[in-house]
C-alpha positions as CSV (number, residue, x, y, z in Angstrom):
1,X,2.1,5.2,-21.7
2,X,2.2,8.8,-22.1
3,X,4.4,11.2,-19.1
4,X,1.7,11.6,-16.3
5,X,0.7,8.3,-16.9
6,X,4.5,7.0,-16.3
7,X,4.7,9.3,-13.3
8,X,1.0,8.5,-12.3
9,X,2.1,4.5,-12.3
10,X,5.5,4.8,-12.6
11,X,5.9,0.3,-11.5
12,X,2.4,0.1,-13.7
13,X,-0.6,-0.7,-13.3
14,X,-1.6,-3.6,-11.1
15,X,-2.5,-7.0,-13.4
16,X,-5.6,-8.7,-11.8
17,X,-5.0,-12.3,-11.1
18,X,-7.7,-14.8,-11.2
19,X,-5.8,-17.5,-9.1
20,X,-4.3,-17.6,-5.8
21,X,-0.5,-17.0,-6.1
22,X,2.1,-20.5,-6.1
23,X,3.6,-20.8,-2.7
24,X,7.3,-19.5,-4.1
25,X,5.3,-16.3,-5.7
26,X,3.3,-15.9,-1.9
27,X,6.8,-15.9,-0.5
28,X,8.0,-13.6,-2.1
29,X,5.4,-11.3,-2.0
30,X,5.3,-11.7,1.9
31,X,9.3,-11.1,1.6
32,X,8.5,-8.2,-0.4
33,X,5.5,-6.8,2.8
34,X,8.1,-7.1,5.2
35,X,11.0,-5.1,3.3
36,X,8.7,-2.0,2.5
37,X,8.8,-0.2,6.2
38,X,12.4,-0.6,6.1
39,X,12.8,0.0,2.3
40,X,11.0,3.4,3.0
41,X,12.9,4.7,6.2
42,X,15.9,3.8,4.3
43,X,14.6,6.2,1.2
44,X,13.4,9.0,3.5
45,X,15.5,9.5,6.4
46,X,17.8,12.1,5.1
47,X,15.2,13.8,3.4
48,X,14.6,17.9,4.6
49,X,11.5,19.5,5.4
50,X,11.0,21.0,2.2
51,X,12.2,17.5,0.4
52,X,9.4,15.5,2.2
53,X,6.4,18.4,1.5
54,X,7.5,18.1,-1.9
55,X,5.2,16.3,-4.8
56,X,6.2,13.6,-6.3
57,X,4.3,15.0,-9.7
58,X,2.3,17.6,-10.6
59,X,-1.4,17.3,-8.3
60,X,0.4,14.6,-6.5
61,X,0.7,14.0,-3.0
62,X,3.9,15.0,-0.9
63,X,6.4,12.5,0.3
64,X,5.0,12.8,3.7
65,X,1.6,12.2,2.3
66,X,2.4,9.0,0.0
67,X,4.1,7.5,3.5
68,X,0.9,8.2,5.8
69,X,-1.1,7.1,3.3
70,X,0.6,3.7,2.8
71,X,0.0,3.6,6.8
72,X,-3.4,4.8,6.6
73,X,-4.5,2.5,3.3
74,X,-2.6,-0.8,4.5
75,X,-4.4,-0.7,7.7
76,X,-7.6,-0.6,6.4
77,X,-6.9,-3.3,3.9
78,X,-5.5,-5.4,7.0
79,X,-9.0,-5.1,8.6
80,X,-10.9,-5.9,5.0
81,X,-9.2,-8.9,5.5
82,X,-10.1,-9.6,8.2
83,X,-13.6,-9.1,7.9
84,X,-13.4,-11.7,4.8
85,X,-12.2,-14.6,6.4
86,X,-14.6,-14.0,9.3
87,X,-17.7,-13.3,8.0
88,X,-19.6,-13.8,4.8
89,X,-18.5,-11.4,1.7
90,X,-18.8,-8.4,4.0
91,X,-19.4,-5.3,2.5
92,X,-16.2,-3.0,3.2
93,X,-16.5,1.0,3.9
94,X,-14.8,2.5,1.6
95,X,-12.7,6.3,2.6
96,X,-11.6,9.6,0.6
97,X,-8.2,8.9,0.7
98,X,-7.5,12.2,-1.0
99,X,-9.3,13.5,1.8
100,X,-7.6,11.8,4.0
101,X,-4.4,13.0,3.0
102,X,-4.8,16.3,3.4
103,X,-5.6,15.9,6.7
104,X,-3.0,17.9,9.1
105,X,-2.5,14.1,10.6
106,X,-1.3,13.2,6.8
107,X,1.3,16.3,6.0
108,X,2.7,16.0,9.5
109,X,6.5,15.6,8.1
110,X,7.6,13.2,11.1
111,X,7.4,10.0,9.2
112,X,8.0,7.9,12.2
113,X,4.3,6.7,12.9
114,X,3.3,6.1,9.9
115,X,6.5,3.6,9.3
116,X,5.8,1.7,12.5
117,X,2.2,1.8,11.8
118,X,3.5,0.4,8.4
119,X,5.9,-2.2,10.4
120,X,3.1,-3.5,12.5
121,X,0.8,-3.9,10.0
122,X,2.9,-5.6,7.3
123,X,4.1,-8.1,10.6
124,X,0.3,-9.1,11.6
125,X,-0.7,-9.1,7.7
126,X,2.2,-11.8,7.4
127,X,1.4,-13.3,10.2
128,X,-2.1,-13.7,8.9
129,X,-1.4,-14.1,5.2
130,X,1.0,-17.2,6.3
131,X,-1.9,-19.1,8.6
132,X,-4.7,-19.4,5.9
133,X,-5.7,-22.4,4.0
134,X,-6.2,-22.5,0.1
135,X,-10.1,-22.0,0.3
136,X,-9.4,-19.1,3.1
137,X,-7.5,-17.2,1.1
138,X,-9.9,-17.8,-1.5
139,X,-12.7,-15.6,0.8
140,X,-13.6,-11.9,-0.1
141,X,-14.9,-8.8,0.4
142,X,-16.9,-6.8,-1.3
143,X,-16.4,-2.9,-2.1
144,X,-19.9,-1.7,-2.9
145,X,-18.6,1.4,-4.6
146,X,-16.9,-0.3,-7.0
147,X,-19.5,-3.0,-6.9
148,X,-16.3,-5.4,-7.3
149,X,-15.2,-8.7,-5.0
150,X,-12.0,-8.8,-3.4
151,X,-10.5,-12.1,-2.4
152,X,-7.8,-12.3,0.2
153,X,-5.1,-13.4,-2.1
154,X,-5.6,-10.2,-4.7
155,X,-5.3,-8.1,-1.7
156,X,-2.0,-9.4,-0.8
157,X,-0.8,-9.1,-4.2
158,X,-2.5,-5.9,-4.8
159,X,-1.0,-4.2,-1.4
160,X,2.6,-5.4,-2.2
161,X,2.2,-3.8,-5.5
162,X,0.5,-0.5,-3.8
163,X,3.8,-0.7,-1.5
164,X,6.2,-0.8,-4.4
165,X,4.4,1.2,-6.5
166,X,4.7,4.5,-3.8
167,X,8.4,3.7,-3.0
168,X,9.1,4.0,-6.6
169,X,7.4,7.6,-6.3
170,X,9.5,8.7,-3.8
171,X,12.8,6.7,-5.7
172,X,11.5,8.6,-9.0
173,X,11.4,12.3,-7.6
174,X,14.2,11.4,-5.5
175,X,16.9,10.6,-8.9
176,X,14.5,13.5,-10.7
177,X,15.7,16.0,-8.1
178,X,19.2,14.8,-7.6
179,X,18.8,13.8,-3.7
């Protein structure tokens, strides 16, 4: 893996599974959901206000940017969710996150929304995530630009990796920079 690549996926890239996750795997994973809000207060609240508008690579997002994403992505998937165990493969809308992230909403530097948006979220998603059956967590999505099936399970593992994955951004540039 070359150096932007490293920086790009720094946890790599996430593995596809093809099989729900064993119930001691789904626990920790869930284990892992609830951590991340408080994981990521933890790694930001001493940061300054030229700490947290700064990239965590060359192109990249800010600090402030990779946490209001995580609340912004995570609440979407919440709903994809959702939508799959209600309804029949439902087609998802998909969003520019890039787009979204540079809106003023997403470089605001007061991280607190964002975390309890991220606290909430992760709490119902365990919540939900703990009261499906085998065959629920079996149901899916589908996101018609990537003309690709999501099943509930992959999104739980998926989202804890996409949670680890940005808090090892922040832990990267952090030790980089010597804060």
């Amino acid at each position: 893996m070359d150096t932007l690549e490293k920086l790009r996926f720094p946890i790599g890239k996430y593995e596809w599974s093809t099989e729900p996750p064993s119930e001691d795997k789904k626990i920790k994973l869930l284990a892992t959901l609830k951590e991340i809000p408080t994981l990521l207060r933890e790694e930001t609240k001493d940061l300054t206000f030229d700490q947290l508008q700064t990239p965590y690579r060359e192109d990249g997002w800010t600090i402030a940017q990779v946490v209001h994403h995580l609340a912004d992505s995570h609440t979407h998937a919440y709903l994809r969710c959702k939508h799959a165990l209600l309804e029949n493969t439902p087609s998802i809308k998909d969003y520019a996150e890039v787009d979204w992230a540079n809106l003023e909403d997403a470089r605001e530097i007061d991280l607190s929304s964002s975390l309890l948006i991220l606290e909430g979220v992760h709490n119902r998603w365990i919540t939900f995530f703990n009261s499906l059956t085998g065959e629920q967590f079996k149901r899916e999505y589908l996101h018609p630009e990537r003309s690709k099936k999501y099943p509930i399970y992959v999104v739980m593992e998926l989202y804890t990796w996409h949670s680890l994955h940005h808090l090892e951004h922040i832990r990267v540039l952090k030790n980089k920079k010597g804060w």
